[in-house]
Structure formats: structure tokens, C-alpha cells
mmCIF file as Biopython writes it, N, C-alpha, C and O atoms, coordinates in Angstrom:
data_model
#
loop_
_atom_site.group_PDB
_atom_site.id
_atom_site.type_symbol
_atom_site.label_atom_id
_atom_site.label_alt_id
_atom_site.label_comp_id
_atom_site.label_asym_id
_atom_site.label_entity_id
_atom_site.label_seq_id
_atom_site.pdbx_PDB_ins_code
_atom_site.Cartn_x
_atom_site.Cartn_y
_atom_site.Cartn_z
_atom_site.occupancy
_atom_site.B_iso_or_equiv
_atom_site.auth_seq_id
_atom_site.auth_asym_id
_atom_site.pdbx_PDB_model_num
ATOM 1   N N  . UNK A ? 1  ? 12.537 21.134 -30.724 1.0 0.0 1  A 1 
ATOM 2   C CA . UNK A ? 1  ? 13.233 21.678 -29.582 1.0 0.0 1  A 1 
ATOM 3   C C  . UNK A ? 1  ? 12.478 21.272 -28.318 1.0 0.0 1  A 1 
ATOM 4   O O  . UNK A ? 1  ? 11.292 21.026 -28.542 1.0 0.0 1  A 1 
ATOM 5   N N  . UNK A ? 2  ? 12.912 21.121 -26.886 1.0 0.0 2  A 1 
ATOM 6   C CA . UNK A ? 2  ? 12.732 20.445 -25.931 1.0 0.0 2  A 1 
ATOM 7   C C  . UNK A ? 2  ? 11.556 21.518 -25.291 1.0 0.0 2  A 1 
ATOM 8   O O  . UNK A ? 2  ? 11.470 22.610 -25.854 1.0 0.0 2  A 1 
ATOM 9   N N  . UNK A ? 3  ? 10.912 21.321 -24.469 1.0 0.0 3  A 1 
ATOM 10  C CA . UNK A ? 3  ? 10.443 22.268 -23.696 1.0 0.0 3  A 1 
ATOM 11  C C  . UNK A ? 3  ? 11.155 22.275 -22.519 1.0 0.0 3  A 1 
ATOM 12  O O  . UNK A ? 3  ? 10.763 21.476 -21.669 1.0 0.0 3  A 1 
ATOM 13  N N  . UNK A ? 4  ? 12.271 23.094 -22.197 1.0 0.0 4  A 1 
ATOM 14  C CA . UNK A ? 4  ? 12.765 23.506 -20.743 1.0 0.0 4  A 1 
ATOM 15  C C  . UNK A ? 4  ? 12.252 24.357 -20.234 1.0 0.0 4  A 1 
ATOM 16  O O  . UNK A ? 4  ? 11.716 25.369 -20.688 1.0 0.0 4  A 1 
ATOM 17  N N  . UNK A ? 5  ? 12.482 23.743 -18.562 1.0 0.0 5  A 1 
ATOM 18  C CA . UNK A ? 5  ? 11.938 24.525 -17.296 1.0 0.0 5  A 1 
ATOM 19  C C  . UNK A ? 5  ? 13.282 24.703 -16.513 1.0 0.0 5  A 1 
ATOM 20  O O  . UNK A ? 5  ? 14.049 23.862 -16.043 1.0 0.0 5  A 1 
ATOM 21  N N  . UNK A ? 6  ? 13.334 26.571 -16.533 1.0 0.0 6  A 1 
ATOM 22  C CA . UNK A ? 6  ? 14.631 26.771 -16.332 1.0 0.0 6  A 1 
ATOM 23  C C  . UNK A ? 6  ? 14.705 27.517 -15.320 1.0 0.0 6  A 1 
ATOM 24  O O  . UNK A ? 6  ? 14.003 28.524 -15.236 1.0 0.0 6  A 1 
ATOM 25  N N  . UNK A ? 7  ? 15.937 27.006 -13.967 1.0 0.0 7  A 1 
ATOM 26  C CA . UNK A ? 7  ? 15.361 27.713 -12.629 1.0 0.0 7  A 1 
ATOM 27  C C  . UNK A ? 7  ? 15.844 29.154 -12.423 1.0 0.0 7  A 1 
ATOM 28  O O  . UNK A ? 7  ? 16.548 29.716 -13.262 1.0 0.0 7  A 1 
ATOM 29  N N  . UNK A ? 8  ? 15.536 29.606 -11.535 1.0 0.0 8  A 1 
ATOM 30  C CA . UNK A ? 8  ? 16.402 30.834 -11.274 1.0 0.0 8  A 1 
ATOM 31  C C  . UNK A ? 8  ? 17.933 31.176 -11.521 1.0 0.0 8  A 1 
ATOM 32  O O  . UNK A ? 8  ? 18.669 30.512 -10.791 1.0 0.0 8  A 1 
ATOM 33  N N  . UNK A ? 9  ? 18.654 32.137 -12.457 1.0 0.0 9  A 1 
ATOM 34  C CA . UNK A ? 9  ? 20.163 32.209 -12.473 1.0 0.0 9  A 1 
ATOM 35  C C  . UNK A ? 9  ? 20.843 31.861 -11.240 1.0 0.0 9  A 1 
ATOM 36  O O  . UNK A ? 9  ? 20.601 32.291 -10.112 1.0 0.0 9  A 1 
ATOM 37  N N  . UNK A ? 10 ? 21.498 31.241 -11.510 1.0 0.0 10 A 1 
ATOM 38  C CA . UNK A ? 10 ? 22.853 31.446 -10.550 1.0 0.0 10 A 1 
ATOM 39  C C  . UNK A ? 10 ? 24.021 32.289 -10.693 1.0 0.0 10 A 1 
ATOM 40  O O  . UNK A ? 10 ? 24.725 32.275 -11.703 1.0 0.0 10 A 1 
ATOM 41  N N  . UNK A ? 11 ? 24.163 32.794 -9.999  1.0 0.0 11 A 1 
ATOM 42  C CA . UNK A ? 11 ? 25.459 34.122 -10.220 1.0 0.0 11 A 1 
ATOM 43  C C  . UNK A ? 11 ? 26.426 34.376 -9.136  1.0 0.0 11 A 1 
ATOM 44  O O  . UNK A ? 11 ? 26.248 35.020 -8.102  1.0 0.0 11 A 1 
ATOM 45  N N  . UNK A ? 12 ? 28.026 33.440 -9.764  1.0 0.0 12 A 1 
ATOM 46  C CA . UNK A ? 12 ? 28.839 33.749 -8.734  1.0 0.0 12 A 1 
ATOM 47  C C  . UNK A ? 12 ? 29.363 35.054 -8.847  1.0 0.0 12 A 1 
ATOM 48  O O  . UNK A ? 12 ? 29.232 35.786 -9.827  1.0 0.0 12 A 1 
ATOM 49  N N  . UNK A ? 13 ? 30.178 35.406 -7.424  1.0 0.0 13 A 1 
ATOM 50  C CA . UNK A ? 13 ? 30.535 36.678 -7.854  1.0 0.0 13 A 1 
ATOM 51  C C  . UNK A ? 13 ? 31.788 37.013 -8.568  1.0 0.0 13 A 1 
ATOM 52  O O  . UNK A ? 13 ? 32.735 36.227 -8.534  1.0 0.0 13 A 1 
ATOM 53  N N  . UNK A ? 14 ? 31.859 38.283 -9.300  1.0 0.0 14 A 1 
ATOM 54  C CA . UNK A ? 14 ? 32.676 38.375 -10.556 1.0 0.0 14 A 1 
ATOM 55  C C  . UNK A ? 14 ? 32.580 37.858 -11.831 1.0 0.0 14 A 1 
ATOM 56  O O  . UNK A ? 14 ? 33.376 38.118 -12.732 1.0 0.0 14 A 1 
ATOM 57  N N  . UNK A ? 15 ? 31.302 36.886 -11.958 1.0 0.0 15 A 1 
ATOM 58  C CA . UNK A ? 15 ? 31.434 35.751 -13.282 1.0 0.0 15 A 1 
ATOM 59  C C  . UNK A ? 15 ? 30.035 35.838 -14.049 1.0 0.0 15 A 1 
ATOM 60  O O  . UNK A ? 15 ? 29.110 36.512 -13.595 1.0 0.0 15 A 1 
ATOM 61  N N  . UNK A ? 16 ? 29.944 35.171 -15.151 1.0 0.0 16 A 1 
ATOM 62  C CA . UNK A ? 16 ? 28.610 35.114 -15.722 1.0 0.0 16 A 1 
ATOM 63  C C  . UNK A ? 16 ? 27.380 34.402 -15.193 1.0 0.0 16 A 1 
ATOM 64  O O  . UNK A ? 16 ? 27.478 33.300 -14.653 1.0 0.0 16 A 1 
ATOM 65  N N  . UNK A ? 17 ? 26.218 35.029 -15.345 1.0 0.0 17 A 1 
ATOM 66  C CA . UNK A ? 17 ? 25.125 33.981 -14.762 1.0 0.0 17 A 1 
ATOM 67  C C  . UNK A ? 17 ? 25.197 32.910 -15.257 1.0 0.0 17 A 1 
ATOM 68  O O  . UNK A ? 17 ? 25.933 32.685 -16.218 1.0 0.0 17 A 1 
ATOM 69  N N  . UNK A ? 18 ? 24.409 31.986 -14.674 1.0 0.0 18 A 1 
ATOM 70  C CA . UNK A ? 18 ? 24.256 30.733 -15.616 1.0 0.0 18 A 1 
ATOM 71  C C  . UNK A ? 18 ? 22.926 29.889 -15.247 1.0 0.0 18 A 1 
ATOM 72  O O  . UNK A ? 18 ? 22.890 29.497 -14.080 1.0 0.0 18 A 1 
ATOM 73  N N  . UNK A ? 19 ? 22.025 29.612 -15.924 1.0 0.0 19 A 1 
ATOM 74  C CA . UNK A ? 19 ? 21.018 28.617 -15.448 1.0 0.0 19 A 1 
ATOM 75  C C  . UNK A ? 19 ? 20.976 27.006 -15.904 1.0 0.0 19 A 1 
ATOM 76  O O  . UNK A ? 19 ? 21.480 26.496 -16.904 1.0 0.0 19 A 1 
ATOM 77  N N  . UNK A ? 20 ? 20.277 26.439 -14.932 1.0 0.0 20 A 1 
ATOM 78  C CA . UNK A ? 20 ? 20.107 24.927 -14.998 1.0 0.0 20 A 1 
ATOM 79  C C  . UNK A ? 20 ? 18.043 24.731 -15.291 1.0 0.0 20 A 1 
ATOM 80  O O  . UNK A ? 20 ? 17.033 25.198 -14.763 1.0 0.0 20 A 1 
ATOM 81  N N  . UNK A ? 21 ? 18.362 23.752 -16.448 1.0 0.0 21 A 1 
ATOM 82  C CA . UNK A ? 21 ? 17.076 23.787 -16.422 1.0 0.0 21 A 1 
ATOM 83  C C  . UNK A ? 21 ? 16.724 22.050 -16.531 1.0 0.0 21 A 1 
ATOM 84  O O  . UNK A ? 21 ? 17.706 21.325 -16.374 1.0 0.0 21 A 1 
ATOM 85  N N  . UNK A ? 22 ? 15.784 21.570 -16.711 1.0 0.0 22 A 1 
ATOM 86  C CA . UNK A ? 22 ? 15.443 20.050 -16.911 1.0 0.0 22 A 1 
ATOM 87  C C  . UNK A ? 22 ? 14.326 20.093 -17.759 1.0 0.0 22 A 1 
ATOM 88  O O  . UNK A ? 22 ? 13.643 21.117 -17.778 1.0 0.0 22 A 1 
ATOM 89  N N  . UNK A ? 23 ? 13.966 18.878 -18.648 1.0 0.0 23 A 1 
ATOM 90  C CA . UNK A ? 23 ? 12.493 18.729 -19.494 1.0 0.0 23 A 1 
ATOM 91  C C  . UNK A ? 23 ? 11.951 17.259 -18.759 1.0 0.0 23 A 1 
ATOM 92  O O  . UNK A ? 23 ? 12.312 16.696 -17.726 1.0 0.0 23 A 1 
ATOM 93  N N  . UNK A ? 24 ? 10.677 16.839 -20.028 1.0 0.0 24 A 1 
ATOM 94  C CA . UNK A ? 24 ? 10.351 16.199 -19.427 1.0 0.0 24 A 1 
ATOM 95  C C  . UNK A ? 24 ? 10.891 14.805 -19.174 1.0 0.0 24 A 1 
ATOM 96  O O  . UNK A ? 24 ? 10.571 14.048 -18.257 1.0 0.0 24 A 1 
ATOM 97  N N  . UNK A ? 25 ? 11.709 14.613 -20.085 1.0 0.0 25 A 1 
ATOM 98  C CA . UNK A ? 25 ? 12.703 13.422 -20.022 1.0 0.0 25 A 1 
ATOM 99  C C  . UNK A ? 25 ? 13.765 13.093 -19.456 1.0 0.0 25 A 1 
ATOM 100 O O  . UNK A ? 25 ? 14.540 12.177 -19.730 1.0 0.0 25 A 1 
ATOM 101 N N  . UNK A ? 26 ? 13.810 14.119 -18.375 1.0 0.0 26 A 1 
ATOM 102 C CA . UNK A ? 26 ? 14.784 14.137 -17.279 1.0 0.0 26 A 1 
ATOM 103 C C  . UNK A ? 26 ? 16.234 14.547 -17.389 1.0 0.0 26 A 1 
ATOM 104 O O  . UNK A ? 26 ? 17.170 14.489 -16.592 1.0 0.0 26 A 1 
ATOM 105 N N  . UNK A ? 27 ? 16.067 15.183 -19.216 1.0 0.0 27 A 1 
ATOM 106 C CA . UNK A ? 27 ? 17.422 15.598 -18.880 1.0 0.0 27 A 1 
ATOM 107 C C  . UNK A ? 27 ? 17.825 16.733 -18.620 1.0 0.0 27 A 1 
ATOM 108 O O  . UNK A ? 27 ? 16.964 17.572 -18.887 1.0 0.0 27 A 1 
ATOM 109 N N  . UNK A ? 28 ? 19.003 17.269 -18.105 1.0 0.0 28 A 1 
ATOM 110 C CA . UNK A ? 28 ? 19.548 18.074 -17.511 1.0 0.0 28 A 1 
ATOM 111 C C  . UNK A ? 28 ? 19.934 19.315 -18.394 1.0 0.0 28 A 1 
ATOM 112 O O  . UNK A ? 28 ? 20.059 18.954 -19.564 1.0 0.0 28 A 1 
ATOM 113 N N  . UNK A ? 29 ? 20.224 21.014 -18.177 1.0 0.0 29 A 1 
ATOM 114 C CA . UNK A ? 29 ? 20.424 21.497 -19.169 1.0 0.0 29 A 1 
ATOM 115 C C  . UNK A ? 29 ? 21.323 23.019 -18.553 1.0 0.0 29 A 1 
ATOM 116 O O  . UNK A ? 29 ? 21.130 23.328 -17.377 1.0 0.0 29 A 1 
ATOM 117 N N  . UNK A ? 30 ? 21.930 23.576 -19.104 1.0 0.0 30 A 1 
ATOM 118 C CA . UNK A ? 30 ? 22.785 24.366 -18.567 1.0 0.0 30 A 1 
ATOM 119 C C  . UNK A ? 30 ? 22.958 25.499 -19.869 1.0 0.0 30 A 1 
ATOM 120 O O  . UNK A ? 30 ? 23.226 25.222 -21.039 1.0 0.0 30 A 1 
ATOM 121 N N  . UNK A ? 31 ? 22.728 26.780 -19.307 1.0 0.0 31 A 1 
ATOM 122 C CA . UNK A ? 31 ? 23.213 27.511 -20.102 1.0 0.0 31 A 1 
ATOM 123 C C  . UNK A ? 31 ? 23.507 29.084 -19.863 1.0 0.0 31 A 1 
ATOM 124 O O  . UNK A ? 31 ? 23.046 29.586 -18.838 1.0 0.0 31 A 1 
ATOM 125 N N  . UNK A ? 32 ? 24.021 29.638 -20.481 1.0 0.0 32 A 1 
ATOM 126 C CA . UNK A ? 32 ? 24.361 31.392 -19.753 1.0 0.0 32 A 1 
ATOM 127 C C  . UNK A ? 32 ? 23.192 32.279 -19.682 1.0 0.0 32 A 1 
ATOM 128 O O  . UNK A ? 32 ? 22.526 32.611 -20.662 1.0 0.0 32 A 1 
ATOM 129 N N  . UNK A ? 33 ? 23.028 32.558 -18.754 1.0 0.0 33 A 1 
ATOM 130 C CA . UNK A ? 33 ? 21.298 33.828 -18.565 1.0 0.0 33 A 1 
ATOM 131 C C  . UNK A ? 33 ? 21.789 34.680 -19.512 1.0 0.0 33 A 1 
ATOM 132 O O  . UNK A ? 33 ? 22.817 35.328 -19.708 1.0 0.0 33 A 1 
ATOM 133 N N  . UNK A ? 34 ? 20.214 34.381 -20.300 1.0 0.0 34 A 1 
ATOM 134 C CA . UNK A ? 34 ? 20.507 35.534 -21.365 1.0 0.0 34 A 1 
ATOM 135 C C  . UNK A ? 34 ? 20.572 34.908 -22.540 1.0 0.0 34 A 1 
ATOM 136 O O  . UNK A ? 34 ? 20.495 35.626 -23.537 1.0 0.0 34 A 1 
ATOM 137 N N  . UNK A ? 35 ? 20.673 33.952 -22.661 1.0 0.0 35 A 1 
ATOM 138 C CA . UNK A ? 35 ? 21.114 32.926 -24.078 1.0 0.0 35 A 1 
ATOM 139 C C  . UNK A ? 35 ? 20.671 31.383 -24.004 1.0 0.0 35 A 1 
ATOM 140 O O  . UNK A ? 35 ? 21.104 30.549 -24.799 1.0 0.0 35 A 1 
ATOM 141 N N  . UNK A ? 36 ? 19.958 31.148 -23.191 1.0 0.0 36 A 1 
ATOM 142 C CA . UNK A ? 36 ? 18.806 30.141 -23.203 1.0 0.0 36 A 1 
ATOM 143 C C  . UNK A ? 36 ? 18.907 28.858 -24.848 1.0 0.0 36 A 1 
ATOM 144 O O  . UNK A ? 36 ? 18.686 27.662 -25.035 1.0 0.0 36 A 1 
ATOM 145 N N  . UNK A ? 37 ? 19.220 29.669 -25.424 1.0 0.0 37 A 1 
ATOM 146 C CA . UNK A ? 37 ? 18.810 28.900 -27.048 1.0 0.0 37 A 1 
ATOM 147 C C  . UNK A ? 37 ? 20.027 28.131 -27.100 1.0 0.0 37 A 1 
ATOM 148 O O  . UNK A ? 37 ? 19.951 27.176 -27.873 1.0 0.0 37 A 1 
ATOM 149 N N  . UNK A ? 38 ? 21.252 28.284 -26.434 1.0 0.0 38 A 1 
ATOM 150 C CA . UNK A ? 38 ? 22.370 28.285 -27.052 1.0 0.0 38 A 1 
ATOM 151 C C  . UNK A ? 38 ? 22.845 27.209 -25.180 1.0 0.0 38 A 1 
ATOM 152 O O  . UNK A ? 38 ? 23.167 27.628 -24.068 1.0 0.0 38 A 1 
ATOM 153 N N  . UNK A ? 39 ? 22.644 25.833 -25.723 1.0 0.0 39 A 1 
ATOM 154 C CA . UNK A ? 39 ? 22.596 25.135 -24.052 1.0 0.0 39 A 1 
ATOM 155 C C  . UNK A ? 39 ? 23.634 24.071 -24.343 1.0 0.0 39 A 1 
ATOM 156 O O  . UNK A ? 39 ? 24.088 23.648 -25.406 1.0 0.0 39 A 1 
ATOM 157 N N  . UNK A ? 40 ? 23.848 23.798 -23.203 1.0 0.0 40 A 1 
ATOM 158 C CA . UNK A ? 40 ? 24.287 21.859 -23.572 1.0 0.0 40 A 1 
ATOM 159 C C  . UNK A ? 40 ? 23.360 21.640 -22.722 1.0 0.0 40 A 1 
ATOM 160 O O  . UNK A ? 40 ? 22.518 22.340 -22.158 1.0 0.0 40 A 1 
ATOM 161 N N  . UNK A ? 41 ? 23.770 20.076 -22.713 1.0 0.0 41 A 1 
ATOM 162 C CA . UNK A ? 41 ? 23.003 19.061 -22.464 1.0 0.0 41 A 1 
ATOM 163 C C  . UNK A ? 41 ? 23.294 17.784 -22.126 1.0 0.0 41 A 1 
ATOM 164 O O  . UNK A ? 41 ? 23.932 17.096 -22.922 1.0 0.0 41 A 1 
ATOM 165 N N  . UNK A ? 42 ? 22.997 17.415 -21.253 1.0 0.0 42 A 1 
ATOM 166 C CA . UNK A ? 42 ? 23.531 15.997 -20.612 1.0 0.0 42 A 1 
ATOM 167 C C  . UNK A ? 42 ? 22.868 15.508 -19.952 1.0 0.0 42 A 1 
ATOM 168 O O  . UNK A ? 42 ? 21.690 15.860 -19.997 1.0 0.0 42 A 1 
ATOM 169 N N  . UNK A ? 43 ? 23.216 14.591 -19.128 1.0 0.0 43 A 1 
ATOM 170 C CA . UNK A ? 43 ? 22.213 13.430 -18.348 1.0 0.0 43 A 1 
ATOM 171 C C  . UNK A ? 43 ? 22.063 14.684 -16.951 1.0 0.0 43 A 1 
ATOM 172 O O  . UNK A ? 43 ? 22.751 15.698 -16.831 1.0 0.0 43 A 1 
ATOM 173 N N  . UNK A ? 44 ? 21.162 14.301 -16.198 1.0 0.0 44 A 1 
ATOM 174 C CA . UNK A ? 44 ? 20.547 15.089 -15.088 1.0 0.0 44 A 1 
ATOM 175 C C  . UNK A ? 44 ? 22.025 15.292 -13.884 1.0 0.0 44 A 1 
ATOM 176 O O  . UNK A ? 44 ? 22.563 16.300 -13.428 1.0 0.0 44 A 1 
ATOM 177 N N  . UNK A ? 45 ? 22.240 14.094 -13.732 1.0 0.0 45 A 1 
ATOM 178 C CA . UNK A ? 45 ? 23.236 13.485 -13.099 1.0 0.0 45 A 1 
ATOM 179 C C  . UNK A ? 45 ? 24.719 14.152 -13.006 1.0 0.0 45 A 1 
ATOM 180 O O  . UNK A ? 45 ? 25.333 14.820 -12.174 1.0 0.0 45 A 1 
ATOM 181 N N  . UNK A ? 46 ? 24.945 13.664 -14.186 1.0 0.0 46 A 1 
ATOM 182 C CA . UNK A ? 46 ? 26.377 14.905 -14.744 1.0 0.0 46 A 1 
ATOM 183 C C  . UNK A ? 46 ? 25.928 16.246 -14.731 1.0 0.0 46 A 1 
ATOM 184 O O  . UNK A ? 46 ? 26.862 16.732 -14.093 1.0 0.0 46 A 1 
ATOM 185 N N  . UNK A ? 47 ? 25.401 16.910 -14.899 1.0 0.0 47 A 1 
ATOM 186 C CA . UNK A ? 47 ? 25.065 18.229 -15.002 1.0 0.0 47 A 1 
ATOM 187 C C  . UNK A ? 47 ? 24.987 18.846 -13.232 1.0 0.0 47 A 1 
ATOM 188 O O  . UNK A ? 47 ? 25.284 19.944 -12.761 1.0 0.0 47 A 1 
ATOM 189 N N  . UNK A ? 48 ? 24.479 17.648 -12.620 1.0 0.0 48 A 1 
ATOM 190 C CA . UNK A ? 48 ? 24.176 18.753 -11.657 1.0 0.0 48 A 1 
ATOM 191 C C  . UNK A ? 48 ? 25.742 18.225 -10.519 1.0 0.0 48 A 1 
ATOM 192 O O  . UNK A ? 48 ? 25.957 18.715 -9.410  1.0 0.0 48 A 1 
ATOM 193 N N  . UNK A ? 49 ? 26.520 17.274 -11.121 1.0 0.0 49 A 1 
ATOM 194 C CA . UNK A ? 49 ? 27.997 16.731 -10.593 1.0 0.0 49 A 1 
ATOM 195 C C  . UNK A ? 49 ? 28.638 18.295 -11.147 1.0 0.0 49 A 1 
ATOM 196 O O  . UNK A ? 49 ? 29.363 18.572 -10.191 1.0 0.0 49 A 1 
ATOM 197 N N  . UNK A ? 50 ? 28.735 19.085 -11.819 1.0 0.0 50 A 1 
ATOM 198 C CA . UNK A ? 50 ? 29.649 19.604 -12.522 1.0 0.0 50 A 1 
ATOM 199 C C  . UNK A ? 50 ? 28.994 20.907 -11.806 1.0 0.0 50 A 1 
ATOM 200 O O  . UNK A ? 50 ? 29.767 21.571 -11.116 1.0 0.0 50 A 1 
ATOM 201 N N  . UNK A ? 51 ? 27.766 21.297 -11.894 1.0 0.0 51 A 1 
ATOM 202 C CA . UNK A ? 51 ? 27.387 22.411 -10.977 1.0 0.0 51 A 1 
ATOM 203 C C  . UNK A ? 51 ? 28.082 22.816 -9.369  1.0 0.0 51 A 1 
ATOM 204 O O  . UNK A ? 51 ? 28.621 23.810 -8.884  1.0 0.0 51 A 1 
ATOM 205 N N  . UNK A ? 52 ? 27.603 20.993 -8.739  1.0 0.0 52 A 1 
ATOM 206 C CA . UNK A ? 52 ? 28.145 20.952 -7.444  1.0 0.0 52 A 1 
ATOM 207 C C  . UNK A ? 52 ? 29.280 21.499 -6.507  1.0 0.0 52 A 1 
ATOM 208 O O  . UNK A ? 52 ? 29.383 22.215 -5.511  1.0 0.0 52 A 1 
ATOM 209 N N  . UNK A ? 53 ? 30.545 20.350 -7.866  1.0 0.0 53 A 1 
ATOM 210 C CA . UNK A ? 53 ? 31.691 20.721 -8.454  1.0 0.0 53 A 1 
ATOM 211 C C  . UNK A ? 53 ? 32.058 22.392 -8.488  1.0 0.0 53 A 1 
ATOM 212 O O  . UNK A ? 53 ? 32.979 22.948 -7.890  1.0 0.0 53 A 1 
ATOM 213 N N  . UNK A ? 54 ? 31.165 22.929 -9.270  1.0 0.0 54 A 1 
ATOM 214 C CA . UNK A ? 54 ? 31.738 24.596 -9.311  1.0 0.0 54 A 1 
ATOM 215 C C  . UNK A ? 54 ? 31.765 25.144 -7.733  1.0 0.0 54 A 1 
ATOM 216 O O  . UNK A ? 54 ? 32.809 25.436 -7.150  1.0 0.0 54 A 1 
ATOM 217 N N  . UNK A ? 55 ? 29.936 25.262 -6.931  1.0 0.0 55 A 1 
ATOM 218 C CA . UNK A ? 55 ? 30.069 25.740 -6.561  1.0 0.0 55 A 1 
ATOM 219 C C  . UNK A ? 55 ? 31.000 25.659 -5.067  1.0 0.0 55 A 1 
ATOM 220 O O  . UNK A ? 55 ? 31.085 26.541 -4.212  1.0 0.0 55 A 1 
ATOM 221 N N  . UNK A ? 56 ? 31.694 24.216 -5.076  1.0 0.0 56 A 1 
ATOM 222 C CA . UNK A ? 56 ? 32.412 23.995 -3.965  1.0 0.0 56 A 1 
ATOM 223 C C  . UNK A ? 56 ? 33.526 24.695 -4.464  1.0 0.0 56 A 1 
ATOM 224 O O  . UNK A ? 56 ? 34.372 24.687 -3.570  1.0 0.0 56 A 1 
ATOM 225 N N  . UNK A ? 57 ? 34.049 25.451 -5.706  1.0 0.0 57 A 1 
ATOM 226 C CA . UNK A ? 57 ? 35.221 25.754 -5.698  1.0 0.0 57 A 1 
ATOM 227 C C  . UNK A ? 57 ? 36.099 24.901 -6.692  1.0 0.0 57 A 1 
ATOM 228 O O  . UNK A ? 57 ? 37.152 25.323 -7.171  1.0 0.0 57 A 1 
ATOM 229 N N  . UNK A ? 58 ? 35.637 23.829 -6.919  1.0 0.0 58 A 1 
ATOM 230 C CA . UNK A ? 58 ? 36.769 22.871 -7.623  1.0 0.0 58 A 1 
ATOM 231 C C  . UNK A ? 58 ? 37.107 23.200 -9.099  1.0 0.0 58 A 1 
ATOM 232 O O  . UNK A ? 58 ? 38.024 22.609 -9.670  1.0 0.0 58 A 1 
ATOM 233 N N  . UNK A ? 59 ? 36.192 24.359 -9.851  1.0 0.0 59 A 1 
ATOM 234 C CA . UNK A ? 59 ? 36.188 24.519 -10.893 1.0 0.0 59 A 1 
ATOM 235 C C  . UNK A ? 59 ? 36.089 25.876 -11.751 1.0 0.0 59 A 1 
ATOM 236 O O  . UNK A ? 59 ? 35.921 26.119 -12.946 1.0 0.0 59 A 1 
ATOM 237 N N  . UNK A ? 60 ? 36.236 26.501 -10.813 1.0 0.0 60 A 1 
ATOM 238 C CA . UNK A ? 60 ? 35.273 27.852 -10.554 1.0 0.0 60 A 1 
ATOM 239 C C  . UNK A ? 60 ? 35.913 28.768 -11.672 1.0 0.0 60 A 1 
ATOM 240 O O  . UNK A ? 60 ? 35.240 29.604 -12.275 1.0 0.0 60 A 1 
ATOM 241 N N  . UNK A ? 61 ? 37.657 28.492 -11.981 1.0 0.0 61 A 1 
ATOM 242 C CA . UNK A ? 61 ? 37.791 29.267 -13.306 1.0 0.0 61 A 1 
ATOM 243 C C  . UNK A ? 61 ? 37.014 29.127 -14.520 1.0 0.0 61 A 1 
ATOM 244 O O  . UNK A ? 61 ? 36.935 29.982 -15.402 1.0 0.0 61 A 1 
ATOM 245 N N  . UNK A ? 62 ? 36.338 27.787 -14.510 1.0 0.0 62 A 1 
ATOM 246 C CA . UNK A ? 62 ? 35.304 27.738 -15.762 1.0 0.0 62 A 1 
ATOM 247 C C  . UNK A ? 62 ? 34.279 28.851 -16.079 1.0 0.0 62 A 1 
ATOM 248 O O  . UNK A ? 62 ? 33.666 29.056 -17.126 1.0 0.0 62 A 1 
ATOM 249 N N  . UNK A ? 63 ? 34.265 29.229 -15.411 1.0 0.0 63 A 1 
ATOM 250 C CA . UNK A ? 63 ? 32.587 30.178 -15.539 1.0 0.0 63 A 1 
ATOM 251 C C  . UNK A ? 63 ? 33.288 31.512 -15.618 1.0 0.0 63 A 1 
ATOM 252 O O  . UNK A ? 63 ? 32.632 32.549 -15.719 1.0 0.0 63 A 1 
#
């Protein structure tokens, strides 16, 4: 298992937390506060396109 460094939740309002974390191989990692074990995973890149994405609104029923 990877060693992630996982930042502070993010929490929109009304919805579940969610954190972003990265290792040392640069990849990217996403998962619900609270459940850490249980992530995806993708390139740094995409991950933080799809974050962006939410928090402008473009996606926001996801969460």
C-alpha cells in the first residue's frame, strides 16, 4: 500500500467531505473523510481536473 499524504477535507455545503492526497510517485488520490482505505487513484493531473471541475460547479451533483 502507498504511503499517502492527505490534505485537509474539503467540504461543500450539504455534501460529503472528501480529501485529496498525493505519494511519492506523484500520483494523485481522492477519497471520502473518514474512509481513507477505500480511494481511487489516478494521475495527479486528472484528479486535480475533476476537483477543479467540482468546485467551479460543473459537477457538483457528484459528491
Amino acid at each position: 500500500m502507498p504511503v499517502i499524504t492527505w490534505e485537509t477535507p474539503y467540504c461543500a455545503e450539504g455534501n460529503n467531505c472528501f480529501r485529496l492526497g498525493t505519494d511519492a510517485d506523484g500520483n494523485g488520490y481522492i477519497a471520502v473523510n473518514g474512509q481513507e482505505d477505500h480511494y481511487l487513484t489516478d494521475s495527479l493531473e486528472a484528479l486535480r481536473t475533476l476537483i477543479t471541475d467540482i468546485k467551479a460547479g460543473k459537477a457538483d451533483h457528484l459528491l
